[in-house]
N, C-alpha and C positions, 0 to 999 in steps of 0.2 A: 504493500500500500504506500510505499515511500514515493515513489513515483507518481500518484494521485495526482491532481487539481485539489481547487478547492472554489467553493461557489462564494463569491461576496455577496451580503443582501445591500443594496444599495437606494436610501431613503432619496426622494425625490424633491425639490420644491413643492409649496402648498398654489404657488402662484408666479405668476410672470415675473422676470427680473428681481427675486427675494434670494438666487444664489450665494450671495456678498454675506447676510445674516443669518443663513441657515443651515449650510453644506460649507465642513470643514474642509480646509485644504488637503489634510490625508487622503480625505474621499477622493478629489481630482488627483492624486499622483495614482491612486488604485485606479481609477476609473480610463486613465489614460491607457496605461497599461492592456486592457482587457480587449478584445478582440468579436467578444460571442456572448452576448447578451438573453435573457429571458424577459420579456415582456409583455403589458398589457394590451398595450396600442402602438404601433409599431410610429407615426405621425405624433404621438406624445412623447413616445420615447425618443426621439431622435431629434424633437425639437428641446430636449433639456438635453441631452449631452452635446449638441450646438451651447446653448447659452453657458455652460461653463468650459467651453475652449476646447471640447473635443474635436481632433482633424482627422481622422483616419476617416476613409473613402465609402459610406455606406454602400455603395454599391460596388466597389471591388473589396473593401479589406473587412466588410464585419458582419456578422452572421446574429441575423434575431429567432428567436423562437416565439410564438406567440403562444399565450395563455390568460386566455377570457373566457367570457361567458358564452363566446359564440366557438369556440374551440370542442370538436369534434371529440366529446369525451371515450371513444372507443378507441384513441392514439394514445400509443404506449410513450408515456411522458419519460420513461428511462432513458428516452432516445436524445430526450434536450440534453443529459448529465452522460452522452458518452466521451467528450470531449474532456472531461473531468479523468477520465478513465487510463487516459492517456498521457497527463499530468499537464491539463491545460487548466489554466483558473477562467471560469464564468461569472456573468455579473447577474442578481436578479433585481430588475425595479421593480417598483412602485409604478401606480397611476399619479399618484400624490402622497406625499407622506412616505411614512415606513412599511418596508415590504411586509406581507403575510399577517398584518393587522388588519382587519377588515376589505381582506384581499386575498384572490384564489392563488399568489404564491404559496402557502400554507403546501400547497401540495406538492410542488416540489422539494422543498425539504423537508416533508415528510419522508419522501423516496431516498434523500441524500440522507437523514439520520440513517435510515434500514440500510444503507449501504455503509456504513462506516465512511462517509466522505464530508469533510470536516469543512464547518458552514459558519461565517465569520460576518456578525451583526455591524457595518457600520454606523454612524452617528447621524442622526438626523432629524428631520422637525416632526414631532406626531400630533395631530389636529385632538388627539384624543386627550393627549397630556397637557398640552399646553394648554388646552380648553379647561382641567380639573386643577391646573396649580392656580390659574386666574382666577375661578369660582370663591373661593373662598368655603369651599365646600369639605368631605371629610376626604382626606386622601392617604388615608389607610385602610380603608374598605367601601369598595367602589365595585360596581360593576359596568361595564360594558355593553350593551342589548343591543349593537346593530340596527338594522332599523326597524320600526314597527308595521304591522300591518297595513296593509294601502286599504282594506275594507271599513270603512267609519266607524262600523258596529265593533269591530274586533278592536281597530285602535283605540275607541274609544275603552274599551273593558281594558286594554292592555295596561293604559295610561292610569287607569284606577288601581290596577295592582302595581304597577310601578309607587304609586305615591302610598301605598299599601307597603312594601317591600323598605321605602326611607324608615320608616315610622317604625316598623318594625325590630327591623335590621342595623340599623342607623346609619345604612348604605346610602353612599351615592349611585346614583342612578343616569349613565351616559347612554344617550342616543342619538341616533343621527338621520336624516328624511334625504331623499331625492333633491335638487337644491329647490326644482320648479313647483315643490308642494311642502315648502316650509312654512310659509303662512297659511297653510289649511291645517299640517299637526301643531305649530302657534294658538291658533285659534281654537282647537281643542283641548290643547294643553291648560288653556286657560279657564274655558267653560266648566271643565271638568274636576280641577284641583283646590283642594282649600285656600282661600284666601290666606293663611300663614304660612302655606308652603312656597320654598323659593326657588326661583327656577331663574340657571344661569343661561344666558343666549351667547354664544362667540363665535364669531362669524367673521371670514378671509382673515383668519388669521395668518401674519407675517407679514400681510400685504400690507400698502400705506393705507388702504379702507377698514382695515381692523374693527372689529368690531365687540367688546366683552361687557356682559353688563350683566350682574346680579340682582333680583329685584322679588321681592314678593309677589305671588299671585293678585293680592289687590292692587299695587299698584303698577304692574306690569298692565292689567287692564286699563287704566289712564292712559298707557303711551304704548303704543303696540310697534318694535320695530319694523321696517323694510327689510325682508332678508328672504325676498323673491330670486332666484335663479342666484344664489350664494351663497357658498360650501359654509354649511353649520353645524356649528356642533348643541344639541342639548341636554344641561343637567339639572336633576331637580335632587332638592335635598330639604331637610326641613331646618 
């Protein structure tokens, strides 16, 4: 196995032009380096290693793998990590943020753990973190929930055992919506939750439009943000 590869997980910008504040320079002397890529979207990926100074020839020198939601799940995904095999290093992105968080990466290094092939986290912005240190919320027992149902009737029941599970649990509670129907679970968020429960909104985070604001249910309904077609994060805590 001494001759292996080894796969880099490699965190992405959250937004245009936020390279300079978010992706260490380690990450560009590894990233230069790398040849053979794992990605989401092939047009995302290649427009973030342009913006931090990648040159190598997408069309003669570097090799993508795609892996989405529209990825033929009957293909034997071992076939991305042969290259690995040989003792070449591969890269895997992110859409945004950090790889295999709230991203079907997850499964490729599932296959690299079962393989003994040794998978090296680097540093980078997670919309999930940054959104729970801002909160002012508990961040020692948090959970995560992805997103909730797109059915009104189910989010809606979701959203009660979420504010069910704070109270409880004395968990935080992170979720996150599609960007084009974040004012629709906003608006259920609110209708639905006790007026002393708090719910944190954080939205383009790292971009100059940032967005973080903690606020109780009552008075969240006084001022309802704009956070129509823009990457957000939500947490509720009591």
């Amino acid at each position: 196995m001494e001759n292996q590869g080894l796969i880099y997980l490699i965190p992405t910008t959250l937004g245009e032009n936020t390279a300079s504040r978010s992706i260490p320079e380690y990450n560009l002397e590894v990233i230069n380096k790398l040849d053979e890529f794992i990605v989401e979207e092939l047009k995302t990926a290649r427009r973030f290693l342009r913006s931090i100074g990648y040159t190598k020839s997408f069309d003669d020198e570097v090799t993508f793998h795609l892996l989405n939601e529209h990825t033929d799940k009957n293909e034997n995904f071992e076939d991305f990590l042969k290259s690995v095999k040989t003792g070449k290093n591969i890269g895997l992105l992110s859409e945004a943020g950090c790889p295999c968080v709230a991203d079907p990466g997850s499964l490729i290094v599932e296959i690299a753990q079962s393989k003994n092939i040794r998978v090296v986290p680097l540093v980078g912005p997670s919309s999930i973190l940054l959104s729970l240190m801002a909160s002012g919320f508990n961040g020692q027992n948090f959970a995560f929930l992805g997103y909730l149902p797109i059915d009104k009737t189910a989010r809606v029941k979701k959203i009660k055992e979420i504010e069910k599970n704070i109270y409880q649990n004395n968990q935080t509670q992170i979720f996150i919506e599609a960007p084009y129907r974040n004012n629709h679970l906003f608006t259920d968020i609110v209708a639905n939750c006790g007026g002393e429960t708090k719910l944190c909104v954080a939205a383009e985070l790292t971009l100059p439009s940032e967005f973080i604001k903690t606020k109780s249910i009552n008075l969240w309904k006084k001022s309802a943000p704009d956070i129509n077609k823009k990457n957000t994060i939500f947490l509720l805590y009591k």
